[in-house]
N, C-alpha and C positions, 0 to 999 in steps of 0.2 A: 756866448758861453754855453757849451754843452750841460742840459740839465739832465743827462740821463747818470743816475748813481751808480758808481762802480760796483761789479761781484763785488762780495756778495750783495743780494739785495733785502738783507735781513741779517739781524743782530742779536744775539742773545748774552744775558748778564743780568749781574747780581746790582742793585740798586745799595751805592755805598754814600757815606758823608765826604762830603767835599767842602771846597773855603767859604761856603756860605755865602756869597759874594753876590749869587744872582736872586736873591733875595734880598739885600739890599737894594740892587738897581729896579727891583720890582717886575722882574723875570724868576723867580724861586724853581730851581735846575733838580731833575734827578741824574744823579752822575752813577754811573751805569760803568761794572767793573764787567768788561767781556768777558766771555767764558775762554780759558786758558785755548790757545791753537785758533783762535779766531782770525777771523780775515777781516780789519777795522778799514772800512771805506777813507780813502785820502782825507786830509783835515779840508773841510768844507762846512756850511751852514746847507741842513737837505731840509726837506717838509719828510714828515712822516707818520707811522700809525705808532701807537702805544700799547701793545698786549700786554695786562698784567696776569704771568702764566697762571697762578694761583686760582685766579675766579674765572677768567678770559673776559674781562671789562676791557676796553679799548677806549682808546685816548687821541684825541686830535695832538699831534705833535711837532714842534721843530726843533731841529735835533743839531748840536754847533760839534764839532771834530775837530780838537786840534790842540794847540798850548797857549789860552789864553792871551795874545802876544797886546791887546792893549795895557794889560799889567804887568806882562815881564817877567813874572815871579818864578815860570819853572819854564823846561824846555819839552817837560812830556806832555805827552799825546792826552788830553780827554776826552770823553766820550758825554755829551749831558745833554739831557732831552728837556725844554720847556712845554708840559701839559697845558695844552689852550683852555679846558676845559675842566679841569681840578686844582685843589691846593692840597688834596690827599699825601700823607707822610707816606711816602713809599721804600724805607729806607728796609733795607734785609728783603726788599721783595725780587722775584726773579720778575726779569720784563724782555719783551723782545718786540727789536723797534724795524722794523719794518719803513724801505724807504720808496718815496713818491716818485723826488724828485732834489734837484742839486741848486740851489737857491743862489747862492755867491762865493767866492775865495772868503774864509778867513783874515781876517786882516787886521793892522794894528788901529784902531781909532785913536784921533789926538786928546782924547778926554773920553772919560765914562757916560759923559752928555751924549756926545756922536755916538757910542755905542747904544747905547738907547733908542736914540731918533733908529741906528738901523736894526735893531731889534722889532721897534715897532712894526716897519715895513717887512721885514723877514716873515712875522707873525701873518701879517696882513696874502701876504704871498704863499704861504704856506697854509693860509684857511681855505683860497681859492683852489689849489692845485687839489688838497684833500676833496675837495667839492668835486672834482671835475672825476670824467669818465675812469682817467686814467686811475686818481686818487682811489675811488669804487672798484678797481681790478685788483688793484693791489689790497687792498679792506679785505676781498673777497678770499684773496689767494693766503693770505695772514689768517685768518679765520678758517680756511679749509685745513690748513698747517695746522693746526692748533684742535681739530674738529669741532671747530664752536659753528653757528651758524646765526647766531643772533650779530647787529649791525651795529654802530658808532652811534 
């Protein structure tokens, strides 16, 4: 499976409410409205960085693409980042998620259990990839975008 992330390779948008739902399964999602004319990467689970534009705090992230399809509920596209590293309410904030790398296809699980168990692992793959060289180019290039210089 190709894990290099489709152009663009960075995201910008407004932090809106959504069903609440990844807080119950103990994932708590920021659902991330792109900015109008965006290029939204194919629905995929990617690893990626977190800029919150306002301060330029940076956030370890994995970020899911797509329509939910183990609940079925809608057929549009979302956009939701889980912060490895906060449970900060980022709701009305502008963030721009910057991507590593392309984790797995979205896919329906037979239960909200198996999404979980691959959540967990998603998490776990998405801490290493940020760790790795590559992870730190991309941090770097995100942070020069932004003119921040300080690190994750």
């Amino acid at each position: 499976m190709d894990d290099t992330p489709a152009v663009p390779a960075h995201l910008m948008g407004a932090v809106v409410r959504g069903a609440g739902r990844g807080r119950g399964l103990g994932f708590p999602t920021a659902n991330v409205a792109a900015d109008p004319g965006s290029r939204i990467p194919p629905p995929a689970i990617y690893s990626g960085w977190v800029v919150r534009l306002a301060t330029g705090v940076v956030h370890r992230g994995t970020i899911s693409i797509g329509s939910n399809p183990t609940f079925c509920d809608t057929e549009d596209v979302h956009v939701e980042v889980y912060c490895h590293d906060t449970s900060d309410n980022l709701y009305g904030e502008r963030v721009g998620l910057w991507f590593v790398a392309r984790l797995r296809d979205t896919v329906r699980f037979a239960s909200p259990d198996d999404l979980v168990r691959a959540a967990r692992q998603d998490v776990l793959r998405s801490e290493a990839l940020l760790a790795s060289d590559r992870g730190r180019r991309v941090l770097t290039r995100a942070l020069a975008a932004y003119g921040k210089t300080a690190s994750a």
